[in-house]
N, C-alpha and C positions, 0 to 999 in steps of 0.2 A: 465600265466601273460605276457601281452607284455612287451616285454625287453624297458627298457629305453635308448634313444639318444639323444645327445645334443650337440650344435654346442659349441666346446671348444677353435676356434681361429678363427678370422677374418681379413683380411687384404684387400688392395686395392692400386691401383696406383695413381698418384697424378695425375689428368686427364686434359687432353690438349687437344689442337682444333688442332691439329695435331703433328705425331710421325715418318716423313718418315724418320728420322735418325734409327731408330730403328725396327728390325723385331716384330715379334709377341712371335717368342721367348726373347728377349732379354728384352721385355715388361714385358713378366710374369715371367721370374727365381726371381725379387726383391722381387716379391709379395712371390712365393712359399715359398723362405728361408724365409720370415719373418712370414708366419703364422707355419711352422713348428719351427723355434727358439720360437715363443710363445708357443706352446706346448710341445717345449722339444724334437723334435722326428727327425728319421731322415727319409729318402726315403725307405729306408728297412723298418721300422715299421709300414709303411703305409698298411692298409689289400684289399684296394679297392679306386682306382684312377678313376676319373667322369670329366667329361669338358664338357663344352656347346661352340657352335661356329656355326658360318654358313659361308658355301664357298663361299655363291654369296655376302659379303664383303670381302672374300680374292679373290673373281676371279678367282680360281681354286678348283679345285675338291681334295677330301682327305686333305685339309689343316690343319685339326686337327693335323695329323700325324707327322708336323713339330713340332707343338707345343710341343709333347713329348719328346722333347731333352733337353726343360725346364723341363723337371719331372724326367727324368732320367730311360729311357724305359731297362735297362740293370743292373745286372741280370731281368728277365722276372717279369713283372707285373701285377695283376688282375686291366684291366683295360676295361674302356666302356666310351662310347660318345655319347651325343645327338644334333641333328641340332637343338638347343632350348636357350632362356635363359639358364643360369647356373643353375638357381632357379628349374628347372625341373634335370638339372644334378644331383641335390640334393635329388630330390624326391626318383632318381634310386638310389644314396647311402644310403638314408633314409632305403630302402625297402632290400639290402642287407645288412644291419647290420640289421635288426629285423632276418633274416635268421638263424643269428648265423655265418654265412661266415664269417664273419670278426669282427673286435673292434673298427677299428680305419678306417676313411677316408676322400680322399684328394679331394675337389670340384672344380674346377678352370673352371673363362669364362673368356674372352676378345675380342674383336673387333674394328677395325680399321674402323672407317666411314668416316675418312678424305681423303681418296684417291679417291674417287667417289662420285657419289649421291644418300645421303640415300633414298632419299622420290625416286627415279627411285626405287633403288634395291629393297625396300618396297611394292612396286607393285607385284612384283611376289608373295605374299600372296595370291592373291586378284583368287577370280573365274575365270578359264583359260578362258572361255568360252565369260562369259556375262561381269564379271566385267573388265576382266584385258585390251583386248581390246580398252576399252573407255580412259585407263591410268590417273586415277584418283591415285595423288599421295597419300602420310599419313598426310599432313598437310591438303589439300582437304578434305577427310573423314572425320578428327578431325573436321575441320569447321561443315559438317554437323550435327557432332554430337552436335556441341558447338549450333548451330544456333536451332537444336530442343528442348533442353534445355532450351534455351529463351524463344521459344514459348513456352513451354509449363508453363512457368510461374516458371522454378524453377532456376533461373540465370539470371543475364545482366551482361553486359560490367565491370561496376564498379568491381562486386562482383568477375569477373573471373582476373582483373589488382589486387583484394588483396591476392587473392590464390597467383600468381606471386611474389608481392612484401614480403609475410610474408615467402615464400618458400626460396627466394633469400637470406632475413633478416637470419634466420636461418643458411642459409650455409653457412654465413660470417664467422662462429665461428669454421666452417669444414674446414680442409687445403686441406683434398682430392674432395672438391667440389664446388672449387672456380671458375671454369672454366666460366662461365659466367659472374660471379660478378656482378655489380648494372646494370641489364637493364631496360632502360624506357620501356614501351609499345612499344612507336613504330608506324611507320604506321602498316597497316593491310595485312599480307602476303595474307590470305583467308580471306573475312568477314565471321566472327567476329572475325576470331583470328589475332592479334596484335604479334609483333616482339617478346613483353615480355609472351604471354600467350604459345609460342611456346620454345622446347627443345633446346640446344645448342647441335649442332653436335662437337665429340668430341669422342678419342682414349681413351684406356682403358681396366684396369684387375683387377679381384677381386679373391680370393681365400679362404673360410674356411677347416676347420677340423673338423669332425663328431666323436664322441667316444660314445662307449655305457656304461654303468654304471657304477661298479665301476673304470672301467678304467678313466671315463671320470671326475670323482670327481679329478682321482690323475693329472690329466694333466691342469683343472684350477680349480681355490680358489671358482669361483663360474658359472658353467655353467648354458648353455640356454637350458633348456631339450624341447624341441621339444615336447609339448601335441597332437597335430593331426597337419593333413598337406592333403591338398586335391589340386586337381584341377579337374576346369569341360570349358566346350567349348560351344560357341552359333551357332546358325545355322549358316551357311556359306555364305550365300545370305543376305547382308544388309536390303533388300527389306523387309524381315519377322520379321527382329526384331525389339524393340522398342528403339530406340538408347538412350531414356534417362533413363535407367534403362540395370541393370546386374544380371541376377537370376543367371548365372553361378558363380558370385564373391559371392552373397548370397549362395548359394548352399553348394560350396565350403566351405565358414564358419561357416557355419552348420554344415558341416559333421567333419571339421576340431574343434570343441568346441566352438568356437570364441563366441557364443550367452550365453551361461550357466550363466557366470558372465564378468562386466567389464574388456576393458583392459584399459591399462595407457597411452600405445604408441601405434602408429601404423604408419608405415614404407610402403607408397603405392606408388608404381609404377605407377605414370600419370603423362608422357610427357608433356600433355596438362591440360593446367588449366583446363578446361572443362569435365575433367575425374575426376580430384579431385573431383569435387562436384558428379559425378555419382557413385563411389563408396563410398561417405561418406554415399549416402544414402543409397545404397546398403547393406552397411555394419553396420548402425545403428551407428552409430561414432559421439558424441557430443562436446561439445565445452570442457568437461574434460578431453577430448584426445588429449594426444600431436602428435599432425599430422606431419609425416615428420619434425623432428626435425633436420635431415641432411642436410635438402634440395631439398633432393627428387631428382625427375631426370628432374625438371627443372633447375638446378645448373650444376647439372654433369649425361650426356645419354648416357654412353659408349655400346650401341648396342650390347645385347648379355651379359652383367654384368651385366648391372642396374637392371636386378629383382634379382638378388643372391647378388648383393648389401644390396637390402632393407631388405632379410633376415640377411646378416652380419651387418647390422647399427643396426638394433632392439637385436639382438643378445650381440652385443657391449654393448648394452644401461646394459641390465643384467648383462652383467659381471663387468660393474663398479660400479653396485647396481644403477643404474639413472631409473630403472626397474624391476616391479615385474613380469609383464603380458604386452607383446607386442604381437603384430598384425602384421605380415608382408607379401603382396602381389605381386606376379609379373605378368603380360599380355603380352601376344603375337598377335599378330594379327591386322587387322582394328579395331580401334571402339572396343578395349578392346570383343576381339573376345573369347581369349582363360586366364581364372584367376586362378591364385593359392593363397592360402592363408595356411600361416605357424601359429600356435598359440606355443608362447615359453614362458616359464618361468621357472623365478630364483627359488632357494631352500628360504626356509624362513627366514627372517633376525630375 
């Protein structure tokens, strides 16, 4: 029988358009002690430590290593790191607590995209060869995706400013995802995308706690048990795929349950208005779904959190009973290149 896991604490920083008072360390220790005082536990109890980050927003190489002076690397720790989202740091704790290794574990991302330029550093994604050369930033790409969309009849202009304005609306009610607050459209950064269809660049950390069975019942009143969790990746060459469509984010929710029966919420990672609509379809998601109920990460895009965000916002919703069955996704890459998708749910009321 696969052992059960469930995300039993969530936390997040109050996210700003910049933090140069403050290290990377000093960003994350708020967050850490707050999702461990939620669960009760201390740094010794933790069985396996994960973090997501990438160096070419720190500018240096190894910069995770800093960050463990937030976690407290001493006595020695079972600990690991991915240059990924958090949401994927998850995946690797996910996989060792079904192991039996451990009971209990600490996920933590954050990233600093105020001290340079995201859509530059975002390039380095891109095909060494053919694509990155041309330096076509992530707002560019998005445009293209956004403008095939159009053509192809399943979007315009209108419909992509109320993704925007119902995203914003929603996060008014989030304290952690004010960072943008009411923005108009806008002129047009790239046509078609508009000031408002685009992300807010902005500092940022997020942090859960993973626990498996019965430990994880005693630690909260009502966890997020984690039913499946996948991720899958599209070709690497823009040229070959269909930009208005994602089989890897279907794929993924496939293999994760997401199709079996409805969810209620669903917690998705798109930057760009323009991706909302491609993973709605993607994902079969109706108008009975409450979509990004936080605000998504057109409120708040802490580079490196916002997919392990959207797993702790959906996760949250459960544990105050605002959810039975959440849906929650993170992407990495161009053009929603690389998707995960979480399926979680509460115990029965």
């Amino acid at each position: 029988m696969t052992r059960e896991i469930a995300v039993v604490a969530f936390g997040q920083t109050d996210h700003r358009r910049t933090s140069d008072e403050l290290s990377e360390v000093e960003m994350l220790i708020p967050v850490l002690h707050d999702v461990l005082g939620q669960a009760g536990l201390k740094t010794g109890d933790i069985g396996f430590t994960c973090s997501g980050s990438t160096d070419y927003l720190a500018g240096r190489a190894f910069s995770f290593t800093m960050a463990l002076d937030g976690v407290g690397a001493w006595p020695p720790i079972s600990e690991s790191h991915v240059e990924m989202d958090g949401a994927w740091a998850l995946y690797e704790a996910w996989t060792k607590l079904l192991t039996g290794d451990a009971d209990t574990a600490l996920v933590y991302a954050y990233g600093k995209s105020s001290p340079g330029s995201v859509r530059d550093v975002l390039t380095r994604q891109l095909d060494p060869y053919y694509v990155a050369p041309l330096w076509p930033d992530s707002v560019a790409l998005a445009a293209l995706q956004a403008q095939a969309l159009i053509d192809a009849g399943h979007a315009d202009e209108p419909a992509l400013a109320g993704v925007a304005a119902r995203s914003r609306a929603s996060a008014a009610t989030n304290s952690h995802a004010q960072l943008s607050g009411s923005v108009p459209q806008g002129d047009y950064v790239v046509r078609p995308l508009r000031t408002g269809d685009c992300p807010p660049v902005g500092d940022g950390a997020a942090a859960v706690v993973l626990a498996a069975g019965d430990r994880a019942r005693r630690l909260c009143a009502r966890p997020a048990w984690i039913r499946g969790i996948d991720h899958r990746i599209e070709a690497h060459a823009l040229g070959v795929r269909d930009l208005t469509d994602s089989p890897s984010t279907r794929l993924a929710a496939e293999k994760a349950g997401v199709f079996e029966r409805p969810v209620d919420t669903a917690e998705l990672y798109a930057p760009f208005t323009s991706q909302e609509v491609v993973l709605r379809r993607a994902l079969r998601l109706d108008d009975r779904v409450t979509v990004n109920p936080s605000g998504g990460a057109l409120a708040a895009n802490p580079i490196m959190a916002a997919g392990l965000i959207r797993i702790g916002e959906a996760a949250a919703r459960i544990h105050r009973g605002e959810s039975d069955r959440a849906l929650a996704h993170a992407t990495s890459g161009p053009c929603l290149q690389q998707n995960l998708v979480a399926l979680l749910e509460g115990d029965p009321r």
